[in-house]
PDB file of the backbone (N, CA, C, O) and the ligand in Angstrom, with CONECT records:
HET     ZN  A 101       1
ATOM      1  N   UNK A   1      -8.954   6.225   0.662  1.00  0.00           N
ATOM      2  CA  UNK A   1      -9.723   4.998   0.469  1.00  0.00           C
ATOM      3  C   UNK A   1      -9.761   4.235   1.781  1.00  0.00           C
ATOM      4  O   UNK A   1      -8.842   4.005   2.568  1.00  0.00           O
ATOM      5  N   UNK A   2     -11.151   3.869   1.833  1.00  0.00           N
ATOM      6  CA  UNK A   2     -11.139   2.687   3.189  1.00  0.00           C
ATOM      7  C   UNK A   2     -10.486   1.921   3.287  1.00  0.00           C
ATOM      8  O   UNK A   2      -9.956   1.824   2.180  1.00  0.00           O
ATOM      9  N   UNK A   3      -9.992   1.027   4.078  1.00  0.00           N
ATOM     10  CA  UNK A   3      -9.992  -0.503   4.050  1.00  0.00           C
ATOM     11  C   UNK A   3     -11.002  -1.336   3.762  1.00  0.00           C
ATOM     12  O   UNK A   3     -10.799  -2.492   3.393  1.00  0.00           O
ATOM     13  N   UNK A   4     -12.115  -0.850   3.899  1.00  0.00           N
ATOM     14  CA  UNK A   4     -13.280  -1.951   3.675  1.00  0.00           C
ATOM     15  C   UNK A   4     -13.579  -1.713   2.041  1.00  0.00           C
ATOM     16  O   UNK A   4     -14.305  -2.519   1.458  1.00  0.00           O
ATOM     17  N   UNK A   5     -13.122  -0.827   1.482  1.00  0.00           N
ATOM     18  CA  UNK A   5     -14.212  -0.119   0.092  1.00  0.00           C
ATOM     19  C   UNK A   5     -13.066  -1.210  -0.892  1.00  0.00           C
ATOM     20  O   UNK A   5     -11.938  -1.633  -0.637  1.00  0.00           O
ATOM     21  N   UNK A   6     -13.751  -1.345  -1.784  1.00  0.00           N
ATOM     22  CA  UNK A   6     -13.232  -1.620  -3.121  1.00  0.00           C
ATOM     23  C   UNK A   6     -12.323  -0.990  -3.793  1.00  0.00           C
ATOM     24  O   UNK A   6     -12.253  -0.092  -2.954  1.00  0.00           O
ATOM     25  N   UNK A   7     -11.507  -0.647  -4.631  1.00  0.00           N
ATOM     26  CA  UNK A   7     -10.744   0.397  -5.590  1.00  0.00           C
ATOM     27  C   UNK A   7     -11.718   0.963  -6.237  1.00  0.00           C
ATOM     28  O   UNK A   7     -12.085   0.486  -7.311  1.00  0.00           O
ATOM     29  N   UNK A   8     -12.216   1.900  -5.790  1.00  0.00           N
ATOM     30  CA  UNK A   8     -13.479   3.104  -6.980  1.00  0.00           C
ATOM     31  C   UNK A   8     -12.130   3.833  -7.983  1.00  0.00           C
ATOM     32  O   UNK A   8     -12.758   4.159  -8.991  1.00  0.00           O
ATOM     33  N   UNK A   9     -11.342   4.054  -8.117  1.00  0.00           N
ATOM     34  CA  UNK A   9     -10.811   4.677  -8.910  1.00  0.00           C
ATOM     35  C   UNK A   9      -9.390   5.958  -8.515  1.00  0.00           C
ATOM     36  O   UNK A   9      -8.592   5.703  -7.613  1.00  0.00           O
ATOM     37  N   UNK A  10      -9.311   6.983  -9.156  1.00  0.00           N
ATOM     38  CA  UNK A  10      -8.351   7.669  -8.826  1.00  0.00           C
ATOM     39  C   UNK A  10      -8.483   9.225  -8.655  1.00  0.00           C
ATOM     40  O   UNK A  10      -9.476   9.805  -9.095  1.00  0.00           O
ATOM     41  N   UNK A  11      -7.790   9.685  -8.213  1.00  0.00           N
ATOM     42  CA  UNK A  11      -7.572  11.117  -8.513  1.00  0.00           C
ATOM     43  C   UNK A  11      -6.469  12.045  -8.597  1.00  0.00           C
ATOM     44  O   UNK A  11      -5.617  11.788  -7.746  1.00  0.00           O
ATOM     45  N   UNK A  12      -6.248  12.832  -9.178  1.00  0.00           N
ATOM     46  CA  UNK A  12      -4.752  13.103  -9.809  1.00  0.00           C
ATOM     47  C   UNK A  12      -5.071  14.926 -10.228  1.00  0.00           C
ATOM     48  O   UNK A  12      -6.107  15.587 -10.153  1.00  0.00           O
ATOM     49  N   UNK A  13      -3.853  15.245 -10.617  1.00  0.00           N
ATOM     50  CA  UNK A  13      -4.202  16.355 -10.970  1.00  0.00           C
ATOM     51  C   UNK A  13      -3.637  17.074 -11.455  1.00  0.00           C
ATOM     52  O   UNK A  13      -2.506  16.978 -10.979  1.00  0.00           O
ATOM     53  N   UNK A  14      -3.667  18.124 -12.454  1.00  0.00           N
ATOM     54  CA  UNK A  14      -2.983  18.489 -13.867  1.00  0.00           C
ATOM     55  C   UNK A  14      -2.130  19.943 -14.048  1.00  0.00           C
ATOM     56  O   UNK A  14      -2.933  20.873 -14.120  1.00  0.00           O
ATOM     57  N   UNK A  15      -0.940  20.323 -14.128  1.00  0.00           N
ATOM     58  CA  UNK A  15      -1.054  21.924 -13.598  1.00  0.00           C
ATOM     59  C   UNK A  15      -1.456  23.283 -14.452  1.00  0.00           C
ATOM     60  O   UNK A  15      -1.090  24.453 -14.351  1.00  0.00           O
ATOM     61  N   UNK A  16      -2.440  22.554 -15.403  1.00  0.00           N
ATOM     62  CA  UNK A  16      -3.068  23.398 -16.625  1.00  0.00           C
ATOM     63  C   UNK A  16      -4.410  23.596 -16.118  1.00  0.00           C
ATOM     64  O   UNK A  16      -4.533  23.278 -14.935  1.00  0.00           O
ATOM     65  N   UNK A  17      -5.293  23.970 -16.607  1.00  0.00           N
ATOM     66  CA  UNK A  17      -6.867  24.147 -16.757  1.00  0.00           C
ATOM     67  C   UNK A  17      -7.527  22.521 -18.019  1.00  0.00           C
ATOM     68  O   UNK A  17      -8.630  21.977 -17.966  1.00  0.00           O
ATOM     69  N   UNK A  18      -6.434  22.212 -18.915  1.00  0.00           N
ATOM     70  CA  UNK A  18      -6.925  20.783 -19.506  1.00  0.00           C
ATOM     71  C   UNK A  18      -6.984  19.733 -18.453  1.00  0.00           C
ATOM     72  O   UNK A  18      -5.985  19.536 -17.760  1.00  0.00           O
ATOM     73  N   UNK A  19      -7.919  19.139 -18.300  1.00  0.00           N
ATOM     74  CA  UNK A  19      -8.056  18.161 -17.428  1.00  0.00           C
ATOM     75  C   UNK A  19      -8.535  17.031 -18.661  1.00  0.00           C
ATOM     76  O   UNK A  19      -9.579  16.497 -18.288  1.00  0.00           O
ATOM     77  N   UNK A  20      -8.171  16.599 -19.769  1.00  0.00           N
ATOM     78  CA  UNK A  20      -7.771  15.730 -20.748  1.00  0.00           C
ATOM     79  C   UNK A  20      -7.223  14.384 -19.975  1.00  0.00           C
ATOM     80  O   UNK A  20      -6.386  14.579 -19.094  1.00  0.00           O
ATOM     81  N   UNK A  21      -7.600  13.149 -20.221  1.00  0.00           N
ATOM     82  CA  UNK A  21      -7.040  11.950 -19.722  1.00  0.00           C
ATOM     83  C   UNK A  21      -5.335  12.623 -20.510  1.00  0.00           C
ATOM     84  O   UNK A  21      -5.216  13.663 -21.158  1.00  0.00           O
ATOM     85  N   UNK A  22      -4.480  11.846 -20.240  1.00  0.00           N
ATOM     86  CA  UNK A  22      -3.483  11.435 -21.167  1.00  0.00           C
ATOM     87  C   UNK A  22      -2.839  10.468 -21.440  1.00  0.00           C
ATOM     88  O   UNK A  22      -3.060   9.754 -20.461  1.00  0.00           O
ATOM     89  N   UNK A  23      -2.192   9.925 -22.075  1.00  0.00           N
ATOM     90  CA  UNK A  23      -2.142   7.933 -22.527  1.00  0.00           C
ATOM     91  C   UNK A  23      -1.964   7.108 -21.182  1.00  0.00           C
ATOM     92  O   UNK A  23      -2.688   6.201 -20.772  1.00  0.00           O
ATOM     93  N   UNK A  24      -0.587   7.755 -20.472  1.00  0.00           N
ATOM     94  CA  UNK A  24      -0.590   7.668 -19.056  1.00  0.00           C
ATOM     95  C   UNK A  24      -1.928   7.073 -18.167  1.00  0.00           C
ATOM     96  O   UNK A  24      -2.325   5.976 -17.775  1.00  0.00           O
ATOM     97  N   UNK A  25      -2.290   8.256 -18.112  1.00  0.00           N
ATOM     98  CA  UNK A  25      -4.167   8.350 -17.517  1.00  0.00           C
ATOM     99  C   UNK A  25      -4.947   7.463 -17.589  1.00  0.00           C
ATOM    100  O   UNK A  25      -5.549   6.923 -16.661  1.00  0.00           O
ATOM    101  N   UNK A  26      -5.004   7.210 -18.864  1.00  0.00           N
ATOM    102  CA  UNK A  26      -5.705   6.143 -19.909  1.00  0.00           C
ATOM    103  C   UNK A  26      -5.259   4.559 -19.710  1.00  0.00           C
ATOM    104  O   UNK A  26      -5.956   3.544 -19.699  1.00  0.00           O
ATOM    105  N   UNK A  27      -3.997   4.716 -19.577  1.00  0.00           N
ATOM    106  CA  UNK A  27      -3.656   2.967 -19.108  1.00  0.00           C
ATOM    107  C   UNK A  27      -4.024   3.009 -17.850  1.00  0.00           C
ATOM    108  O   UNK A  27      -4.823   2.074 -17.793  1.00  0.00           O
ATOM    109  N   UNK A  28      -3.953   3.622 -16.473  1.00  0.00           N
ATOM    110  CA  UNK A  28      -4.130   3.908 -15.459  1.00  0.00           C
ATOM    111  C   UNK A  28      -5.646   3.263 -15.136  1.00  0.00           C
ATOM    112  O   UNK A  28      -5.887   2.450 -14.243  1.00  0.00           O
ATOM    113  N   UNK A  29      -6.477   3.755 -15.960  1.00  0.00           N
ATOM    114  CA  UNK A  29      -7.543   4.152 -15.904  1.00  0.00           C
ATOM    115  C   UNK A  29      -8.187   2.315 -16.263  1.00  0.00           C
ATOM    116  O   UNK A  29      -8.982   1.834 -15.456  1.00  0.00           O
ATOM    117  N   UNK A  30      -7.948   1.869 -16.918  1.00  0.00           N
ATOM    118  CA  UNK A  30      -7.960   0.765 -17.778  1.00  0.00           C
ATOM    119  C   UNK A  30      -7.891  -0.457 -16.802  1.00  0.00           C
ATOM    120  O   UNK A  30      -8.639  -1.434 -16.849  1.00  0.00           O
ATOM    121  N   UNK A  31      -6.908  -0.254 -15.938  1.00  0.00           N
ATOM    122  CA  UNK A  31      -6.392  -1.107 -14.838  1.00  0.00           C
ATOM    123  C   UNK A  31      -6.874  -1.527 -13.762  1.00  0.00           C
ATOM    124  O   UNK A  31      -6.930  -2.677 -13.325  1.00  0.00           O
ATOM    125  N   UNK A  32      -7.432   0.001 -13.083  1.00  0.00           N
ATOM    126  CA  UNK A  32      -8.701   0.100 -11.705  1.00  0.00           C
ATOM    127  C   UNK A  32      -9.253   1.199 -11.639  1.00  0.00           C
ATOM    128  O   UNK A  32      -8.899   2.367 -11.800  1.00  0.00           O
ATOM    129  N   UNK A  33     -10.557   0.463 -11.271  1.00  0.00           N
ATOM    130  CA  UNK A  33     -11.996   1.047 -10.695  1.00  0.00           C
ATOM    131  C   UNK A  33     -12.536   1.514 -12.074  1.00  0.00           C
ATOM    132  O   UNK A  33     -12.202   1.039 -13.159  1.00  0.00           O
ATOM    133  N   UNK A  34     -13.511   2.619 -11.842  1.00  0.00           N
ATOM    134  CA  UNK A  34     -14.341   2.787 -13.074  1.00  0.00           C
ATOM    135  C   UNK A  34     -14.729   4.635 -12.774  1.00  0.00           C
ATOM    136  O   UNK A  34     -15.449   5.255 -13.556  1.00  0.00           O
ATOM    137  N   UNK A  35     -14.236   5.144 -11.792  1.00  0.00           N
ATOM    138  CA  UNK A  35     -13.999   6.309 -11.396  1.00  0.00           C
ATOM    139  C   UNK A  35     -12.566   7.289 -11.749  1.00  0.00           C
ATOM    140  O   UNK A  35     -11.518   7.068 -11.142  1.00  0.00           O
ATOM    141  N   UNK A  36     -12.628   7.936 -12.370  1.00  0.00           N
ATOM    142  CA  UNK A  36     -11.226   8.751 -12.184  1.00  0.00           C
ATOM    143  C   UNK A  36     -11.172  10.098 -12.444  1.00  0.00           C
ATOM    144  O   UNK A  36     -11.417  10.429 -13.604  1.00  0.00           O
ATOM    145  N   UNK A  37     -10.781  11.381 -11.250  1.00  0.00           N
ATOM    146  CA  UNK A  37     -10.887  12.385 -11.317  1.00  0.00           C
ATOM    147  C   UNK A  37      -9.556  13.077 -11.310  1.00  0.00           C
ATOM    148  O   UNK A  37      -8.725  13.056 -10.402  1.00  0.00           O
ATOM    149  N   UNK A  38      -9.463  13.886 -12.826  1.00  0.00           N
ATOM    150  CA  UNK A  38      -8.444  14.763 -12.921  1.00  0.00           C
ATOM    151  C   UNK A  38      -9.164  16.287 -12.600  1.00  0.00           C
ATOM    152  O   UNK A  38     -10.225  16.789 -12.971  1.00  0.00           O
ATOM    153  N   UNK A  39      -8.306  16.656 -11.927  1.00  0.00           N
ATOM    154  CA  UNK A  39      -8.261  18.452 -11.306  1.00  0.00           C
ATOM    155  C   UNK A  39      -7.191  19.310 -12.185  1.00  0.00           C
ATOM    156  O   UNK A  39      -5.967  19.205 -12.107  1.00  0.00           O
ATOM    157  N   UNK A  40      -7.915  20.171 -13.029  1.00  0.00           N
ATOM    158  CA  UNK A  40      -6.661  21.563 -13.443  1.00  0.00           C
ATOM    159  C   UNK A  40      -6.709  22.594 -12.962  1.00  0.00           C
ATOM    160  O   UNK A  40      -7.657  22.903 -12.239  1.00  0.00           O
ATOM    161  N   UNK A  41      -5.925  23.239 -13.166  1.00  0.00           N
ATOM    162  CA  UNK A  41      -5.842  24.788 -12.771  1.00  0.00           C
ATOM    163  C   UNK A  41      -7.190  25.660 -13.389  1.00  0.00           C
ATOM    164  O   UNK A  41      -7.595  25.607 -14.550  1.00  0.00           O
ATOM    165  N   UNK A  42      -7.873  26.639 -12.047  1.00  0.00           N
ATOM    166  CA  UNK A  42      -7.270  26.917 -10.866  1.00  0.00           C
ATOM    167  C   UNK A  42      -7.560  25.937  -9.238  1.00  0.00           C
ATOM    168  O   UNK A  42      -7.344  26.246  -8.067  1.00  0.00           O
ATOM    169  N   UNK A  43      -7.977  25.024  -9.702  1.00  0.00           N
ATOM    170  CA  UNK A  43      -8.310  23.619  -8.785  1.00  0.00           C
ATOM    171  C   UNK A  43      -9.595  24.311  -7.532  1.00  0.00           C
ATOM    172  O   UNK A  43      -9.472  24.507  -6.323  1.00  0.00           O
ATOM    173  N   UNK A  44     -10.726  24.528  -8.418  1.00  0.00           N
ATOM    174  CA  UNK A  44     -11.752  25.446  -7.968  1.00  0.00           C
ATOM    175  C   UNK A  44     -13.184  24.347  -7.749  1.00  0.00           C
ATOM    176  O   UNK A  44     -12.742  23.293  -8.207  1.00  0.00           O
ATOM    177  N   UNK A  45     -14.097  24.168  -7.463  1.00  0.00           N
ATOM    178  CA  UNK A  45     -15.357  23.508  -7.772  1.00  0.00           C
ATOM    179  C   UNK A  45     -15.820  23.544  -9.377  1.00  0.00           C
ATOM    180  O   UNK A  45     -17.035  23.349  -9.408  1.00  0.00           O
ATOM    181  N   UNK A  46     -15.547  23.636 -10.056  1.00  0.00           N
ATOM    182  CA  UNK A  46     -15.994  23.495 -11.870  1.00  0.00           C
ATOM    183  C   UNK A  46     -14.415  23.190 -12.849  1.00  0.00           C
ATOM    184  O   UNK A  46     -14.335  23.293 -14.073  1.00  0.00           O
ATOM    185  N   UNK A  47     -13.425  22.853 -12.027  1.00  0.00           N
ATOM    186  CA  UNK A  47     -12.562  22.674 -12.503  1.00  0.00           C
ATOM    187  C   UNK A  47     -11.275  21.185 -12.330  1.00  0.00           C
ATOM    188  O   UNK A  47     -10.083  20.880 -12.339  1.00  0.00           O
ATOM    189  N   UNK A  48     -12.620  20.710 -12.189  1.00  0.00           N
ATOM    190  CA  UNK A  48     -12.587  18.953 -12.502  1.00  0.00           C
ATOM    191  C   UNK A  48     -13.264  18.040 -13.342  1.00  0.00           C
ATOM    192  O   UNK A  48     -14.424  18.428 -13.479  1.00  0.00           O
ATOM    193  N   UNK A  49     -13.038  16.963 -13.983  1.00  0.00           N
ATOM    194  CA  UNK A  49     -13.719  16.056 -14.127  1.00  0.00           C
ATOM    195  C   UNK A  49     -13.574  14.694 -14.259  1.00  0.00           C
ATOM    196  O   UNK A  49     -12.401  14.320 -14.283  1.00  0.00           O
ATOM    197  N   UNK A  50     -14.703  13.553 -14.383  1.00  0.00           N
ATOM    198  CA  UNK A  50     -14.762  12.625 -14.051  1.00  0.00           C
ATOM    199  C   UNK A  50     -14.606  11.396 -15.173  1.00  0.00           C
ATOM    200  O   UNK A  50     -15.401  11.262 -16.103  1.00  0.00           O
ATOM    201  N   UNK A  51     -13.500  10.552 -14.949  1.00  0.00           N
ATOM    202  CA  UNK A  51     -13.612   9.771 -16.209  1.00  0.00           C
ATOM    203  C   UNK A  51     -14.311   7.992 -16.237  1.00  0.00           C
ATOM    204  O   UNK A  51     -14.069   7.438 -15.164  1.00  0.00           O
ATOM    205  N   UNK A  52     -14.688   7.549 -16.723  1.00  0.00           N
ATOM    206  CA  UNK A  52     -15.047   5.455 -16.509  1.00  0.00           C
ATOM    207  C   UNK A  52     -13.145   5.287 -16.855  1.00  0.00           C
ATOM    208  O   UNK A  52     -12.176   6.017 -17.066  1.00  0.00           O
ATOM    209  N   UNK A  53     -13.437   4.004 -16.748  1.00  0.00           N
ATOM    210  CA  UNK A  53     -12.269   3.249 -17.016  1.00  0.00           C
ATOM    211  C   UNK A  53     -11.879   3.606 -18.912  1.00  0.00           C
ATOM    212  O   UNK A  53     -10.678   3.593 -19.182  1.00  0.00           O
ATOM    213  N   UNK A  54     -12.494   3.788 -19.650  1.00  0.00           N
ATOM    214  CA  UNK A  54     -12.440   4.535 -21.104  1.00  0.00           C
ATOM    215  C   UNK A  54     -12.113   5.318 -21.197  1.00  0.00           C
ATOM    216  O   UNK A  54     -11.947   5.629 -22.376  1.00  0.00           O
ATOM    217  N   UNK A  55     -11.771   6.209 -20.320  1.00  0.00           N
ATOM    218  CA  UNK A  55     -11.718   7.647 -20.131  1.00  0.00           C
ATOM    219  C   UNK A  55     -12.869   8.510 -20.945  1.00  0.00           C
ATOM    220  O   UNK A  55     -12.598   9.486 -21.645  1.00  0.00           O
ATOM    221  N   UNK A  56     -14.168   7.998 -20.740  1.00  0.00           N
ATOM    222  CA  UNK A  56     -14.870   8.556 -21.138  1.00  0.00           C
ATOM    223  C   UNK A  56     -15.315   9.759 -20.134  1.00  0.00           C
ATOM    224  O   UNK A  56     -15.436   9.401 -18.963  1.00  0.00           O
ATOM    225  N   UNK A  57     -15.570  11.088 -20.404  1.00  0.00           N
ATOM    226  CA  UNK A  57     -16.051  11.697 -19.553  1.00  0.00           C
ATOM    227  C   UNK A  57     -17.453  11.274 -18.676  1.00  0.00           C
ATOM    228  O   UNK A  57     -18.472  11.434 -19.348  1.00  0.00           O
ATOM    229  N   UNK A  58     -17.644  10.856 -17.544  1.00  0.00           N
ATOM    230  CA  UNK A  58     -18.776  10.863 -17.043  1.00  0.00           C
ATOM    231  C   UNK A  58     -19.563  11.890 -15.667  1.00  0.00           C
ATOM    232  O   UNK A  58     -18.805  12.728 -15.178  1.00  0.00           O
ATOM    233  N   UNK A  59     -20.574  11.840 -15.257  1.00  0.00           N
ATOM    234  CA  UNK A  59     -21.361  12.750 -14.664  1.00  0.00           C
ATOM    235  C   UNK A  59     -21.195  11.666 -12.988  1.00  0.00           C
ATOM    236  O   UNK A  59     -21.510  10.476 -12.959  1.00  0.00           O
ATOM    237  N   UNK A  60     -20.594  12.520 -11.641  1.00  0.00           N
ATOM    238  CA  UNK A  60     -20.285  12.033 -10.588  1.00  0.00           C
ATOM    239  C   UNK A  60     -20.975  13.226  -9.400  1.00  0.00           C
ATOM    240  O   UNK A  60     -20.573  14.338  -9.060  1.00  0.00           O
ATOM    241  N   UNK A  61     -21.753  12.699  -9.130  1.00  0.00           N
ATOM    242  CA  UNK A  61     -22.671  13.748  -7.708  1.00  0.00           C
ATOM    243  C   UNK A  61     -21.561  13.797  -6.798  1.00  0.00           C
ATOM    244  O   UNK A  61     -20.718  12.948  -6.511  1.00  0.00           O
ATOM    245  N   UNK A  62     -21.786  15.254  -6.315  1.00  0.00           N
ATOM    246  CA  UNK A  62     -20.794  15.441  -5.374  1.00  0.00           C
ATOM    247  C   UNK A  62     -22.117  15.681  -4.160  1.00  0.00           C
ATOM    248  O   UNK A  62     -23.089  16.413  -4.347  1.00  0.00           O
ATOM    249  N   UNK A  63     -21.880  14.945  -3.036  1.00  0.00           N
ATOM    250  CA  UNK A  63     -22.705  14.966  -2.052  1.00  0.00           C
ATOM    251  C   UNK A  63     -21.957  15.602  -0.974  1.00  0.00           C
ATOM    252  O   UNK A  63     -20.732  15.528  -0.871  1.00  0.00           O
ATOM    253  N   UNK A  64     -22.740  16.239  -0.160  1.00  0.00           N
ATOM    254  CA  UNK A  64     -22.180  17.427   1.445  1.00  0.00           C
ATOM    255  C   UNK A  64     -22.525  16.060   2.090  1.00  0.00           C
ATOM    256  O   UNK A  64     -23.643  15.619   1.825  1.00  0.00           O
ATOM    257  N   UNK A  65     -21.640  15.253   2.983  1.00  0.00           N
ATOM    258  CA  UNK A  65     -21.837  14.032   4.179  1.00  0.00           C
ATOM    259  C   UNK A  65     -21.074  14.643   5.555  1.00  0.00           C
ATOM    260  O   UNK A  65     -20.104  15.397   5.481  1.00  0.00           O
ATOM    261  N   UNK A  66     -21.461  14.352   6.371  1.00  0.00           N
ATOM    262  CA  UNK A  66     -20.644  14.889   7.489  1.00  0.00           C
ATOM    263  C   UNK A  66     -20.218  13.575   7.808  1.00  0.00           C
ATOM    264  O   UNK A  66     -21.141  12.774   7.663  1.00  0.00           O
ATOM    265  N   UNK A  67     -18.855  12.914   8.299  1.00  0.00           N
ATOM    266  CA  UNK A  67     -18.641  12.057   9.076  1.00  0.00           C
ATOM    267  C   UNK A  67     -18.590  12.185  10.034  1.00  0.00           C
ATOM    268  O   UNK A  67     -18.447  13.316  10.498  1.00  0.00           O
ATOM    269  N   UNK A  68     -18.711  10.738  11.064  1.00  0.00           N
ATOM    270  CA  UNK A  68     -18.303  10.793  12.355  1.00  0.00           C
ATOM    271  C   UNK A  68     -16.837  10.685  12.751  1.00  0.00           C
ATOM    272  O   UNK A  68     -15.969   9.936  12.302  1.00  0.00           O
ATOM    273  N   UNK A  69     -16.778  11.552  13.638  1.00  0.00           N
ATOM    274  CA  UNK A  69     -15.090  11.511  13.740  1.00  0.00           C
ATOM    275  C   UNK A  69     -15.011  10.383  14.402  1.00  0.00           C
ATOM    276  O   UNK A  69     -14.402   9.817  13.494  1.00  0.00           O
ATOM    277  N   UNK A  70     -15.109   9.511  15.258  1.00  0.00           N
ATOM    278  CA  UNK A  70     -14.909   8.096  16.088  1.00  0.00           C
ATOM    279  C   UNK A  70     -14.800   7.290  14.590  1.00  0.00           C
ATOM    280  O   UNK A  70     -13.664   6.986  14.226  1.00  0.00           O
ATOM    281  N   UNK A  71     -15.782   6.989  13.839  1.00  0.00           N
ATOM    282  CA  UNK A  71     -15.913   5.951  13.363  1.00  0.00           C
ATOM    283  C   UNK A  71     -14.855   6.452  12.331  1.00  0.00           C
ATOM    284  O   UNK A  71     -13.900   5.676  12.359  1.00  0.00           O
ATOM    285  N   UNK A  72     -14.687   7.355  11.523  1.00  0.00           N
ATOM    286  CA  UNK A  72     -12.901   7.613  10.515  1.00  0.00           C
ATOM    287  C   UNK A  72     -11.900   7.039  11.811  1.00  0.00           C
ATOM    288  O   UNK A  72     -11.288   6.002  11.560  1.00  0.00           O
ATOM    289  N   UNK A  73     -11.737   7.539  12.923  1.00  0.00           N
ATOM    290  CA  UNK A  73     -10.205   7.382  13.208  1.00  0.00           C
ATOM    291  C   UNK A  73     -10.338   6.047  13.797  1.00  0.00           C
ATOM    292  O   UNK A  73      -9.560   5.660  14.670  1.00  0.00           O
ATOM    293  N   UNK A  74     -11.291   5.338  13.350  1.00  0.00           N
ATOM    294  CA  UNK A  74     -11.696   3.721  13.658  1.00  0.00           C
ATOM    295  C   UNK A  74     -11.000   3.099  12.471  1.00  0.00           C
ATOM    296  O   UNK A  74     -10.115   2.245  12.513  1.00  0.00           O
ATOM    297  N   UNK A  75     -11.592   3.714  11.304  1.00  0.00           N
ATOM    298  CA  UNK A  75     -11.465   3.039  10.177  1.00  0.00           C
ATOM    299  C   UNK A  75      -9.697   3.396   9.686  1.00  0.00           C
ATOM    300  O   UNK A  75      -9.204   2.729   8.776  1.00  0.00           O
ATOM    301  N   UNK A  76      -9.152   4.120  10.153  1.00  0.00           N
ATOM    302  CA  UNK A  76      -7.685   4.740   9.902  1.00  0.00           C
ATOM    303  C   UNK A  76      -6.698   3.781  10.780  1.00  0.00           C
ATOM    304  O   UNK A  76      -5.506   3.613  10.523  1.00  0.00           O
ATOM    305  N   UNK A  77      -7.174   3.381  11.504  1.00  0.00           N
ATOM    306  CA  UNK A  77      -6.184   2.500  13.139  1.00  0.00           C
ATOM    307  C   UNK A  77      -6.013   1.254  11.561  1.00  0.00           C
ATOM    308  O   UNK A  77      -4.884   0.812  11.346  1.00  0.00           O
ATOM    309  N   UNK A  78      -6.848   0.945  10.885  1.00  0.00           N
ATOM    310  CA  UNK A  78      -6.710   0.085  10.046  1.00  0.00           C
ATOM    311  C   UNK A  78      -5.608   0.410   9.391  1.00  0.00           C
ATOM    312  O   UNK A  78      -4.548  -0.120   9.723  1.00  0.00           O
ATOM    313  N   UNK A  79      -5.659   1.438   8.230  1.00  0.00           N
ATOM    314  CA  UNK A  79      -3.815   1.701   7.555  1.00  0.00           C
ATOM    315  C   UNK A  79      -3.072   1.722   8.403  1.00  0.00           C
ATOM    316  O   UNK A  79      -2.095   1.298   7.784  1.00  0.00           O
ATOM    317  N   UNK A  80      -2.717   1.889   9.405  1.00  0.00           N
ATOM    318  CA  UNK A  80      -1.707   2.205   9.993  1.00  0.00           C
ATOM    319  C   UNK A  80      -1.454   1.477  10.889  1.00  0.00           C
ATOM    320  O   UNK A  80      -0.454   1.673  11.580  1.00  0.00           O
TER     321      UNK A  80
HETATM  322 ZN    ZN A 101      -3.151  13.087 -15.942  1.00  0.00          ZN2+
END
């Protein structure tokens, strides 16, 4: 996460193939952002998904972006 961005949410990850919120998850989820991605086994491209703050399953575009490397290790001098 940036420093500049908001809390979009989380990501976590499961060591099954269920990628199921779980109550855990669910309070988690409840708390911040409106994004949250659990990963199961075998932690592949079709073996994630995306929840709202409900843990409702929702639909999240995965976009190809290239960054600039100057402007990340700009935005990183910030955490650290
Ligand atoms: Zn979980």
């Amino acid at each position: 996460m940036m420093p500049n961005m908001s809390m979009a949410g989380s990501v976590h990850s499961h060591p099954t193939p269920n990628t199921n919120p779980s109550g855990a998850d669910l309070a988690l989820f409840a708390r911040i952002g409106d994004h949250h991605i659990i990963v199961g086994a075998p932690y592949n491209k079709r073996s994630w998904k995306c929840y709202d703050r409900q843990g409702k399953s929702r639909v999240l575009d995965v976009l190809d972006i290239e960054f600039d490397k100057d402007e990340i290790e700009d935005d990183f001098k910030w955490i650290i």
